[in-house]
Backbone as CSV, one residue per row, in Angstrom:
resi,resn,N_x,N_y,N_z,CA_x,CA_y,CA_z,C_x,C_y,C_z
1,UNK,-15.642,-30.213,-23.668,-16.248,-29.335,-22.683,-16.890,-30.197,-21.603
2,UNK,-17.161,-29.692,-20.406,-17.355,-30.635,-19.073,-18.670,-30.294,-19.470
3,UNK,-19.466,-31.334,-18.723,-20.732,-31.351,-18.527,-20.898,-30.586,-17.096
4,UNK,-22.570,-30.039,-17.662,-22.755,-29.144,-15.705,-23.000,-29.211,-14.617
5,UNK,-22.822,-30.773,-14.893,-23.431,-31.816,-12.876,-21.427,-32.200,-13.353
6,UNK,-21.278,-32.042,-11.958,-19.870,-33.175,-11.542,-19.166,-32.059,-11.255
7,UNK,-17.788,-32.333,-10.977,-16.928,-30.975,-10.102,-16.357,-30.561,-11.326
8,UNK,-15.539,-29.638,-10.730,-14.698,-28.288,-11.596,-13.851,-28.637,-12.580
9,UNK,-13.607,-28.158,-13.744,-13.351,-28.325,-15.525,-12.089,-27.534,-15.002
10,UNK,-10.905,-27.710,-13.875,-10.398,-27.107,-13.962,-8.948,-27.297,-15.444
11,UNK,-8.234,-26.284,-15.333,-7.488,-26.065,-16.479,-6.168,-25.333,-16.362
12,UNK,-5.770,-25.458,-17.141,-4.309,-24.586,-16.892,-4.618,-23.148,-17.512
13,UNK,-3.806,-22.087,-17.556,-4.014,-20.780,-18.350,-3.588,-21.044,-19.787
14,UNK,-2.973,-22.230,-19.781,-2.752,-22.351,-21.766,-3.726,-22.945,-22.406
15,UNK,-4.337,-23.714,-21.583,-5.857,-24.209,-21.901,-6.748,-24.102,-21.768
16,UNK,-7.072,-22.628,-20.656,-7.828,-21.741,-20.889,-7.590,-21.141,-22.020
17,UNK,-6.615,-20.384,-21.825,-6.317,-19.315,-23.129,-7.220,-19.901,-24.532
18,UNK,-6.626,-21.176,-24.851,-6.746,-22.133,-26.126,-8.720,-22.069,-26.202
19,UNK,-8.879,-22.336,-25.047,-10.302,-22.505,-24.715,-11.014,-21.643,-24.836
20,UNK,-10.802,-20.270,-24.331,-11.638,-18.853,-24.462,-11.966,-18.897,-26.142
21,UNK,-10.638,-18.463,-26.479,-10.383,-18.566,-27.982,-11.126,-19.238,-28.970
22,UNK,-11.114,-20.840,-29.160,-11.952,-21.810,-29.435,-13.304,-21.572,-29.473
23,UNK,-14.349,-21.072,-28.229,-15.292,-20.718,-27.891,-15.964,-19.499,-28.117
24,UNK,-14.929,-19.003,-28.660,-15.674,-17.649,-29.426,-15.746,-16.655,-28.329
25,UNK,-15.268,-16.918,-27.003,-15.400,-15.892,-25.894,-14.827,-14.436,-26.315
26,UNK,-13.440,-14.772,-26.395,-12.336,-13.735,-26.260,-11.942,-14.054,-27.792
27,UNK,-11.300,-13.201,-29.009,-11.114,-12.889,-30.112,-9.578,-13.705,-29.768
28,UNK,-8.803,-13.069,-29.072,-7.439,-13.429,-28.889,-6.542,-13.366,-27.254
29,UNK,-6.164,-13.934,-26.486,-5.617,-14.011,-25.311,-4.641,-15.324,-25.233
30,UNK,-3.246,-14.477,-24.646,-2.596,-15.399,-24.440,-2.152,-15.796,-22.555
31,UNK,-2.026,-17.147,-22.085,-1.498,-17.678,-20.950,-0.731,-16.393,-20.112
32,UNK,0.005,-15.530,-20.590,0.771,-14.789,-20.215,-0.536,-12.896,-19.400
33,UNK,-1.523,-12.779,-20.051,-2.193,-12.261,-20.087,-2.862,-12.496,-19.039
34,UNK,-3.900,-13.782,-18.894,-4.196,-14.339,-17.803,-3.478,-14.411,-16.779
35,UNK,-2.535,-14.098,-16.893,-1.811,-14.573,-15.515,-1.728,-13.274,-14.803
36,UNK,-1.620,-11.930,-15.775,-1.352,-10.844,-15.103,-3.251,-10.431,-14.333
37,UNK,-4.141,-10.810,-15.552,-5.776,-10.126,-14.914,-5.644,-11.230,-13.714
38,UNK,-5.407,-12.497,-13.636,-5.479,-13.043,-12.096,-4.766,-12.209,-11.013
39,UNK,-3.879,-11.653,-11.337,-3.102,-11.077,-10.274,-3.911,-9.931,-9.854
40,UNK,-4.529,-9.059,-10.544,-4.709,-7.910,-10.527,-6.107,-7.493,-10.971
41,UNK,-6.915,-8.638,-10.775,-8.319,-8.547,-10.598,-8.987,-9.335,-9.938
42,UNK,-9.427,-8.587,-8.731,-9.758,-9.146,-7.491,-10.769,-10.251,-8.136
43,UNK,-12.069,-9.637,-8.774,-13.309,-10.732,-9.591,-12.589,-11.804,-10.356
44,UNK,-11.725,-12.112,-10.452,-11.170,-13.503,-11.371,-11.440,-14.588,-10.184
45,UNK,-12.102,-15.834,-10.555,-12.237,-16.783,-10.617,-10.678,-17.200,-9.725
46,UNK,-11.195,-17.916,-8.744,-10.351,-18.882,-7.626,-9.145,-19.351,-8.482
47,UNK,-8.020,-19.199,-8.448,-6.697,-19.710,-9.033,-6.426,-20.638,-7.830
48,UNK,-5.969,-21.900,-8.319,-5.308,-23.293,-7.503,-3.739,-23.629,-8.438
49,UNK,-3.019,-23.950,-7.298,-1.507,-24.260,-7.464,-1.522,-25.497,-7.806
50,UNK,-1.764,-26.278,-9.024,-0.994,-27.702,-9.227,-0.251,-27.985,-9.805
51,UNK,1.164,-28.439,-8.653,2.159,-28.886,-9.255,3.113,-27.313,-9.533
52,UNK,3.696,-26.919,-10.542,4.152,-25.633,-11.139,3.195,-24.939,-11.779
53,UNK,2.357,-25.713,-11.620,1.182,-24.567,-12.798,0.113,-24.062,-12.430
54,UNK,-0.662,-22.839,-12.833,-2.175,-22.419,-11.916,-2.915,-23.062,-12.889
55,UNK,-4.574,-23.195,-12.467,-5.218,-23.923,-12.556,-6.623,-22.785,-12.337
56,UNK,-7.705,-22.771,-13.048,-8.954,-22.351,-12.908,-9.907,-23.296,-13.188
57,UNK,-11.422,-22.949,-12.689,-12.695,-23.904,-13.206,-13.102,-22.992,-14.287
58,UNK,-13.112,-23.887,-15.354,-13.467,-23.551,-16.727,-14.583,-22.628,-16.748
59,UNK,-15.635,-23.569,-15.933,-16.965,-23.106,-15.935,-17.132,-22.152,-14.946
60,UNK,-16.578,-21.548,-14.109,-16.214,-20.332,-13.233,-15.264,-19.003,-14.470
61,UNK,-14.784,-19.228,-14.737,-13.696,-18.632,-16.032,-14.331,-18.160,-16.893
62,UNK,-15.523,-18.957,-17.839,-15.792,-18.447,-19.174,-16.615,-17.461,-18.919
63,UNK,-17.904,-17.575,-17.938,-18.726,-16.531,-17.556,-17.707,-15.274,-17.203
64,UNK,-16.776,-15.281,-16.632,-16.164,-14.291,-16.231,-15.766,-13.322,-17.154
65,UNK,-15.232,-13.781,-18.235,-14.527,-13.727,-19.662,-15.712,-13.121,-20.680
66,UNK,-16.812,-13.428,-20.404,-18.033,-13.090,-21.274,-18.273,-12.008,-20.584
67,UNK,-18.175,-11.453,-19.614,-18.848,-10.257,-18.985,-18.077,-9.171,-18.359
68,UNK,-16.556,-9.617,-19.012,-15.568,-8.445,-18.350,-15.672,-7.558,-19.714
69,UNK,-15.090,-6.464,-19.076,-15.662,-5.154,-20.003,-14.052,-5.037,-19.874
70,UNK,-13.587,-4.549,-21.589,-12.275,-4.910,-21.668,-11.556,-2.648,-21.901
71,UNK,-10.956,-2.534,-21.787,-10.193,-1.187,-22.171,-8.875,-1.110,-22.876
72,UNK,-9.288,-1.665,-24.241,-7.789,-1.473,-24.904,-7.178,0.104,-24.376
73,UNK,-5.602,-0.485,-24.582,-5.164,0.582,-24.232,-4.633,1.562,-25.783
74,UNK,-3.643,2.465,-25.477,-3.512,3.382,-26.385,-2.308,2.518,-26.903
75,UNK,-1.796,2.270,-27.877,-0.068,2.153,-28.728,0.451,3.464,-28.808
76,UNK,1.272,3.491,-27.824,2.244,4.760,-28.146,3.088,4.092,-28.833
77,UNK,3.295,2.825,-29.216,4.867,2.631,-30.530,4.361,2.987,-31.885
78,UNK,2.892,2.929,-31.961,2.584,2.887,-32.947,1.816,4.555,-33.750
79,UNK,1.233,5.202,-32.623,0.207,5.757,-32.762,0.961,7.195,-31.820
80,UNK,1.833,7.423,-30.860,2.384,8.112,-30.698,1.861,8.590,-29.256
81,UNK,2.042,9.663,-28.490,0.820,9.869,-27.692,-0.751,9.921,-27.791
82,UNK,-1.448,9.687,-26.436,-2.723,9.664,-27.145,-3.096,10.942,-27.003
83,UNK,-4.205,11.625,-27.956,-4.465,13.392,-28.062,-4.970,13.335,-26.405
84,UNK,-4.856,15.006,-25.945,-5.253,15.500,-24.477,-6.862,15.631,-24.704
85,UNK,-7.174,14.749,-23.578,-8.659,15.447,-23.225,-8.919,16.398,-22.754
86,UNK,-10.766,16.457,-23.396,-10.864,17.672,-23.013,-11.822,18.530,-21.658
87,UNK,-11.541,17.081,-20.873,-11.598,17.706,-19.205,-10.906,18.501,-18.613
């Protein structure tokens, strides 16, 4: 883990992923996952292009990860539709 004076812990999304995980942040997340909440959540943490791969600051990332409020969704393979509310 980086120390909190010096620049950015940046990382790849497989070493984030590995990292959340490790840290007790997130229970389970994979590289593939991350890649879609970067796309599609404006509040994610600055993504940088190095090389073929994206890249985040660790220490920008984990706070993020600790304080997103998550919404599993429903398994319709499993569980079928979900029942109608009653709004």
């Amino acid at each position: 883990m980086a120390e909190a004076e010096g620049g950015p812990d940046m990382v790849s999304f497989r070493e984030l992923a590995r990292r959340l995980v490790a840290d007790g942040i997130v229970e389970t997340i994979s590289h593939q996952r991350l890649s879609k909440i970067s796309r599609e959540d404006p509040a994610f943490p600055p993504v940088m292009r190095v090389g073929k791969t994206n890249a985040v600051d660790y220490r920008l990332a984990a706070p993020y990860f600790r304080n997103r409020v998550t919404r599993p969704g429903w398994r319709t393979d499993l569980k079928g539709k979900p029942p109608a509310s009653d709004e």
